[in-house]
LOMIVEX-243096 format. One record per residue (C-alpha): residue number from 1; residue in one letter; z, y, x. Coordinates in Angstrom, 2 decimals. Each point is the difference from the previous one (the first is absolute). Layout:
! residues N
NUM  A  Z  Y  X
...
***
This chain:
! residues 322
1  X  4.03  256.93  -118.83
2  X  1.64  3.55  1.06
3  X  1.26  0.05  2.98
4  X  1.45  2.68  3.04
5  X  -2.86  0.57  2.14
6  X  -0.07  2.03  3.38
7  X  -3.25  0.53  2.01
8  X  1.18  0.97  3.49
9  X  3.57  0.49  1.49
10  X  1.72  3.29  -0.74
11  X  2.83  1.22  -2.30
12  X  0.39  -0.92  -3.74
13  X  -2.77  2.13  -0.67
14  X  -2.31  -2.66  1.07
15  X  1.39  -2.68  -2.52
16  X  -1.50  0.16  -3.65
17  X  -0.54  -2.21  -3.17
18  X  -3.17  -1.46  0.03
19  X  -1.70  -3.50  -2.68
20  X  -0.92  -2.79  2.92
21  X  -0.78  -3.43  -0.12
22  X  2.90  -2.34  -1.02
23  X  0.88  -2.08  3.26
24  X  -0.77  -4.19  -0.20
25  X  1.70  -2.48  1.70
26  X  -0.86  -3.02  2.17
27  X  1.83  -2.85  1.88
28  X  3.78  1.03  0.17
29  X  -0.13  3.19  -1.71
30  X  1.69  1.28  -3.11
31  X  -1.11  2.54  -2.22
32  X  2.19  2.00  -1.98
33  X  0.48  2.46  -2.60
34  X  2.17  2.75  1.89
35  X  3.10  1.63  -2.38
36  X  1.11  1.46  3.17
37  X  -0.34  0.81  3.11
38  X  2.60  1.36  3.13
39  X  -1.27  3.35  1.61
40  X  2.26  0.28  3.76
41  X  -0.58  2.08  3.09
42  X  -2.59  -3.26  1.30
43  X  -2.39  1.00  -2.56
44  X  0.04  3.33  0.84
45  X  -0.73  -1.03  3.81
46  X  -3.14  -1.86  -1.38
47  X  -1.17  2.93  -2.26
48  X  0.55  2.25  2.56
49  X  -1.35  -1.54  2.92
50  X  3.00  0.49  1.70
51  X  1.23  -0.51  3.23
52  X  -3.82  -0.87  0.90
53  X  0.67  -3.13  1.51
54  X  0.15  -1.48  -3.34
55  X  -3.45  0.65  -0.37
56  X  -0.82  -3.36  2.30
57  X  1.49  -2.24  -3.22
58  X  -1.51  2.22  -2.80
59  X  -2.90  1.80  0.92
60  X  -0.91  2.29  2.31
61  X  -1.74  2.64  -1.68
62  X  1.20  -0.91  -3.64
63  X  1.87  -2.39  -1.42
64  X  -1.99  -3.63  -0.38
65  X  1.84  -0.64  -3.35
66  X  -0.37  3.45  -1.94
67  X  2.69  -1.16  -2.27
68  X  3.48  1.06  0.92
69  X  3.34  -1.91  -0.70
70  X  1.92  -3.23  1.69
71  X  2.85  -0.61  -2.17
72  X  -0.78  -1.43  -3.39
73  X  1.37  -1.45  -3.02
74  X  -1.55  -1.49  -3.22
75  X  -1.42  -2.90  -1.73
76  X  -2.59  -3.27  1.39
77  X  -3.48  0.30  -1.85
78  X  -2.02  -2.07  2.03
79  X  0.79  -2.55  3.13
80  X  -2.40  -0.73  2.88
81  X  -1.14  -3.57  0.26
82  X  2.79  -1.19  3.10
83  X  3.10  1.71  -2.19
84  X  2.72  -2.48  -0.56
85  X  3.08  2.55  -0.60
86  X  -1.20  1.91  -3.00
87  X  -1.78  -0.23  -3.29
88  X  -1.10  2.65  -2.50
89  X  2.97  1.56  -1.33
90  X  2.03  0.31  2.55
91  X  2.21  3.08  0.96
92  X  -0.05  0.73  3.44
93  X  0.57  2.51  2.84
94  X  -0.89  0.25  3.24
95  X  -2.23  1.67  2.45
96  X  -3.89  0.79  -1.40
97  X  -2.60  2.31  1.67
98  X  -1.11  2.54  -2.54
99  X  2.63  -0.06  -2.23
100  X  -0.86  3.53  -1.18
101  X  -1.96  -1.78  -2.84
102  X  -0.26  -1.84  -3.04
103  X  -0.84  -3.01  1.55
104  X  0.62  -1.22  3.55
105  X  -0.08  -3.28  2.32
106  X  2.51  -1.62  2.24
107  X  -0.16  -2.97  1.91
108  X  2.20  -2.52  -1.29
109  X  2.96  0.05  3.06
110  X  0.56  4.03  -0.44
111  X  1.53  -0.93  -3.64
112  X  2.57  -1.34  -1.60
113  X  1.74  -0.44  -3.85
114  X  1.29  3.51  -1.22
115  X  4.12  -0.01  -0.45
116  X  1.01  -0.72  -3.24
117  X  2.22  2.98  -0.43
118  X  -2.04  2.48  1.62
119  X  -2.89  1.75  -1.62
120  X  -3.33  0.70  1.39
121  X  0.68  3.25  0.98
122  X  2.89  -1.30  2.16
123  X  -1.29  -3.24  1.41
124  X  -3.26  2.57  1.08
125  X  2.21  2.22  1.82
126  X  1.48  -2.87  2.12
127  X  -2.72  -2.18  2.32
128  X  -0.54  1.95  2.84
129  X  3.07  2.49  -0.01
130  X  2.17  -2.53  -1.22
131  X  -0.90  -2.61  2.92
132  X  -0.05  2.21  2.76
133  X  3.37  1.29  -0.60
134  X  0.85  -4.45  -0.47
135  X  -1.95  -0.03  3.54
136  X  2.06  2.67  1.52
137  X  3.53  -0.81  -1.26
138  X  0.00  -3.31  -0.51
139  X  -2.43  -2.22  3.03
140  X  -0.30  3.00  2.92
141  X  3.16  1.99  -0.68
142  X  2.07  -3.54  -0.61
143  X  2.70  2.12  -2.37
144  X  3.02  -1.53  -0.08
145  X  3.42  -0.12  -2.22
146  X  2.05  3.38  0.87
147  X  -2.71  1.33  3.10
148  X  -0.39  4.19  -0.77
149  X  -3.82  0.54  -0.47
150  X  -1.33  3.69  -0.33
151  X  -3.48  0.01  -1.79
152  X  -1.75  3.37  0.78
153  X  -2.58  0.47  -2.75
154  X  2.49  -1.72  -2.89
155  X  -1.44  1.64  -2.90
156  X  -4.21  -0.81  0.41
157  X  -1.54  -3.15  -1.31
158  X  0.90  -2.15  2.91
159  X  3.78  1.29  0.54
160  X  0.86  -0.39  -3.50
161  X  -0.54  -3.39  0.41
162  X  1.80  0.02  3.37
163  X  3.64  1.60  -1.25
164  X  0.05  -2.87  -2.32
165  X  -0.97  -2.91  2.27
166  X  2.48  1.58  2.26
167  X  2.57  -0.13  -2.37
168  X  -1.01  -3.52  -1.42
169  X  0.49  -1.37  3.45
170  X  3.79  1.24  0.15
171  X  -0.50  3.22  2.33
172  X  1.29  3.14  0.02
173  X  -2.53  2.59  -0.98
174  X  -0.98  3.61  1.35
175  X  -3.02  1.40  -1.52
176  X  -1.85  2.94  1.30
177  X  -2.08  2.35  -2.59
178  X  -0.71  3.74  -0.70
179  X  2.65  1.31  -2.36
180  X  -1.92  0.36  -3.85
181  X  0.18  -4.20  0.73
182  X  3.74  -0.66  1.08
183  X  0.69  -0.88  -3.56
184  X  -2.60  -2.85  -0.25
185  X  1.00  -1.33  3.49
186  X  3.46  -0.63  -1.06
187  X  -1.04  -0.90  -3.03
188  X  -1.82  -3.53  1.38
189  X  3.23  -1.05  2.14
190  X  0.37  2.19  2.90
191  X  3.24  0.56  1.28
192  X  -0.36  3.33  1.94
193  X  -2.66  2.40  -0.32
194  X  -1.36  2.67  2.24
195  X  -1.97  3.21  -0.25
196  X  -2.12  -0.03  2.67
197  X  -0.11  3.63  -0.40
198  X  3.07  0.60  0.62
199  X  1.32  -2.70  1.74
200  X  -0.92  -2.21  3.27
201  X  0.50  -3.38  -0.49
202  X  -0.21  -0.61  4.30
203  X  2.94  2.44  0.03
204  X  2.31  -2.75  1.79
205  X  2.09  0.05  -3.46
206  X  -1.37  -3.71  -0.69
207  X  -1.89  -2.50  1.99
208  X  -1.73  -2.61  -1.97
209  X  -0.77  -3.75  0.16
210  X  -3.51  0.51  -1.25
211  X  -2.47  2.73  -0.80
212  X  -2.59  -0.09  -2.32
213  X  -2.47  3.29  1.13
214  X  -2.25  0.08  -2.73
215  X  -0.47  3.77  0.04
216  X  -0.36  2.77  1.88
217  X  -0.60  -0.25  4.16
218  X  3.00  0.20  1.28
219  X  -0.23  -0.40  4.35
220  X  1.13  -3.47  1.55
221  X  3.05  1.78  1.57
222  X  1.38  1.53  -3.49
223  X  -0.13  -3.46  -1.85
224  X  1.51  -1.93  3.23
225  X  3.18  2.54  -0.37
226  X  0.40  -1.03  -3.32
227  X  -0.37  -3.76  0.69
228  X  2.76  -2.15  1.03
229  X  -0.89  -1.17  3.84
230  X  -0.86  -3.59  -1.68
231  X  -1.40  1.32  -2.60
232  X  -3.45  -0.33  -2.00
233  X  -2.27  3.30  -0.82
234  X  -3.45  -1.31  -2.12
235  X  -3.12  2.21  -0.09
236  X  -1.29  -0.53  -3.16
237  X  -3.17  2.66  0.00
238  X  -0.32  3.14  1.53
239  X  -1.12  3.29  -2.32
240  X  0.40  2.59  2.50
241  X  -1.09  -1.90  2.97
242  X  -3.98  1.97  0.50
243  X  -3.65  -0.24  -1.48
244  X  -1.04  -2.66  2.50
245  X  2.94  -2.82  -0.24
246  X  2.68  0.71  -2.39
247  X  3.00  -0.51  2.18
248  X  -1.59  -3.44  1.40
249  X  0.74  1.64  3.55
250  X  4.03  0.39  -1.03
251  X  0.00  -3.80  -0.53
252  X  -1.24  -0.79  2.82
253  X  1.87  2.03  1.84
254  X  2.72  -1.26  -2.00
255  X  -1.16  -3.64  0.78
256  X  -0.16  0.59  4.14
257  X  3.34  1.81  -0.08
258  X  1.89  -2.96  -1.79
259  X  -0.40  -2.10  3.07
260  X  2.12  2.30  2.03
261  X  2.78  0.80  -2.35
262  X  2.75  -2.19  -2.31
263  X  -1.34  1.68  -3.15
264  X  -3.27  -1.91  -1.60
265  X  -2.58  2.35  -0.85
266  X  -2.58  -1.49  -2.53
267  X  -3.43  0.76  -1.61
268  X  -0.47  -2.00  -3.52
269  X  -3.69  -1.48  -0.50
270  X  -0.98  0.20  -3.64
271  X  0.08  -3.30  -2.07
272  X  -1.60  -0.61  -3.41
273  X  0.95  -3.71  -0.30
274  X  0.44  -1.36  -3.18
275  X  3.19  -1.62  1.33
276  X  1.50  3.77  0.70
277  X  -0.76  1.15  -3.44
278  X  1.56  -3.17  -1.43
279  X  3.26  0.37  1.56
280  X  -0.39  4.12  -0.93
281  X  -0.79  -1.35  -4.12
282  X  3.27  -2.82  0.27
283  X  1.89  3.10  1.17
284  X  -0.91  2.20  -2.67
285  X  0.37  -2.80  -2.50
286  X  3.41  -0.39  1.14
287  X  1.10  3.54  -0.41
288  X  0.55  0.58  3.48
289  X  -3.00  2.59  0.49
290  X  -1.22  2.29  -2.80
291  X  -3.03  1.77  0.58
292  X  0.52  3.47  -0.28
293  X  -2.73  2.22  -1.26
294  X  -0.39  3.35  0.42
295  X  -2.97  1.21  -2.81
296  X  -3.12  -2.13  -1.25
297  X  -3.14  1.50  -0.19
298  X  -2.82  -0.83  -1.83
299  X  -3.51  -1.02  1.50
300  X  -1.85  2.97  -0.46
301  X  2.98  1.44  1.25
302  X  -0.35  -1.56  3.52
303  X  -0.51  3.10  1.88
304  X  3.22  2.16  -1.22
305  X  1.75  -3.39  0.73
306  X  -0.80  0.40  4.09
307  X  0.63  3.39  -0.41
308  X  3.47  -0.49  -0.88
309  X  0.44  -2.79  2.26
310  X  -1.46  2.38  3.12
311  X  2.06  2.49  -1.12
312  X  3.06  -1.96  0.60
313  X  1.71  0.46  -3.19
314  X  -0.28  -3.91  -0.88
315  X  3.59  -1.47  -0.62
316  X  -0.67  -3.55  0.41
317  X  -3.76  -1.27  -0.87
318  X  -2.94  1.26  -2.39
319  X  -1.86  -2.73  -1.92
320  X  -3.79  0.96  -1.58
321  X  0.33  -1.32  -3.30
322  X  -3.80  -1.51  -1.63
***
């Protein structure tokens, strides 16, 4: 099969198209022909081998699985033997290691049936995005009918998904993004919109019920002036936060700090349940959250496609189409 290949960590110089093996599948896995497959700021950190502690779950000098790619959506070709959700045929999305490929295998719990009204382009650019931003708003940030959430980082692959869970749950939104990408933040339901070039959104102007910091690094004592002195901030991530831990350290700073004060400051651990992606798929199916895609990409195409998404200039998510 062709596939994305990379042969050490580095930039997207180090990915290429290579012929491999086609995968096979035992016990609970699934194997399935990929249509499409979610590229977000995660894959980069595996690619890259960046902030270094990651290396401890993916390999220290290289990456174990040379294959790149988590999100994934496409068809059931073969079942392992303890399989009992799907059969051949089936359209599906979910989460899949080396997704960058023809071919690729999941284990049966990180998938589930592919909305109906969504294409595979779509439901691809929804697992892990999609369900962190669920994560975030929904079970740590609790948002509630008429609370005032600011999401900083509203117009990347996770906060796109945030603005409209935000909105979905009956709160007011304020989204913060550079200014080329005010357009496409009120475009998926946000109220307000600031340029964080030109505006401060811990000005005193507003204090908000929750925060959703996907972006940026902004210091403890800047988000806790814009947070109500009850309210919620989440870390979700942490892009400017060093080499060696990502911003791990500002959460648990955050983490010891929230004992002291009335504010909850809060980390978010990264989930890949097939539960989580169900609830994201009823939600799309419903209408209430529309994927929103930036460019696609074919897979020979894979390295421009990090390029753009390094160079920030993603509005929304990039799916690798095969």
């Amino acid at each position: 099969m062709r596939a994305i290949v990379q042969d050490a960590y580095g930039s997207a110089n180090v990915l290429r198209l290579a012929r491999i093996a086609r995968p096979k599948v035992t016990g609970n896995q699934v194997l399935l022909r990929v249509h499409a497959a979610g590229l977000d700021r995660g894959t980069w950190h595996v690619m890259a081998g960046l902030p270094y502690l990651i290396r401890l779950a993916f390999g220290f000098r290289r990456p174990r699985n040379p294959v790149p790619g988590r999100d994934v959506a496409g068809t059931v070709v073969a079942v392992g033997s303890a399989v009992t959700r799907f059969s051949v045929g089936d359209e599906v999305f979910g989460v899949a290691p080396g997704s960058f490929a023809e071919y690729a295998v999941a284990r049966e719990d990180k998938l589930v049936r592919k909305p109906a009204n969504a294409t595979f382009e779509q439901a691809a650019a929804a697992p892990i995005s999609g369900v962190t931003a669920l994560r975030a708003v929904c079970d740590v940030g609790r948002v509630q009918q008429g609370q005032r959430v600011l999401i900083i980082g509203a117009s990347g692959g996770v906060g796109s998904y945030a603005v409209q869970l935000a909105k979905a749950s009956g709160a007011e939104v304020t989204g913060v993004c550079g200014p080329a990408k005010l357009d496409l933040v009120r475009s998926l339901g946000a109220d307000h919109v600031i340029d964080y070039t030109r505006d401060d959104f811990a000005d005193g102007a507003q204090r908000y019920d929750v925060i959703i910091n996907i972006a940026g690094n902004p210091t403890l004592s800047r988000l806790r002036r814009a947070l109500a002195p009850t309210g919620t901030a989440v870390f979700v991530g942490g892009e400017d936060g060093g080499r060696l831990t990502g911003g791990i350290d500002r959460q648990l700073r955050a983490l010891v700090l929230s004992r002291f004060v009335g504010q909850r400051l809060t980390g978010l651990i990264a989930s890949e349940r097939a539960s989580d992606i169900e609830r994201l798929g009823d939600l799309i199916e419903a209408g209430k959250v529309t994927p929103s895609i930036d460019r696609t990409f074919a897979l020979e195409q894979a390295p421009e496609a990090m390029r753009h998404l390094v160079a920030g200039n993603a509005r929304g998510k990039i799916v690798i189409t095969v």
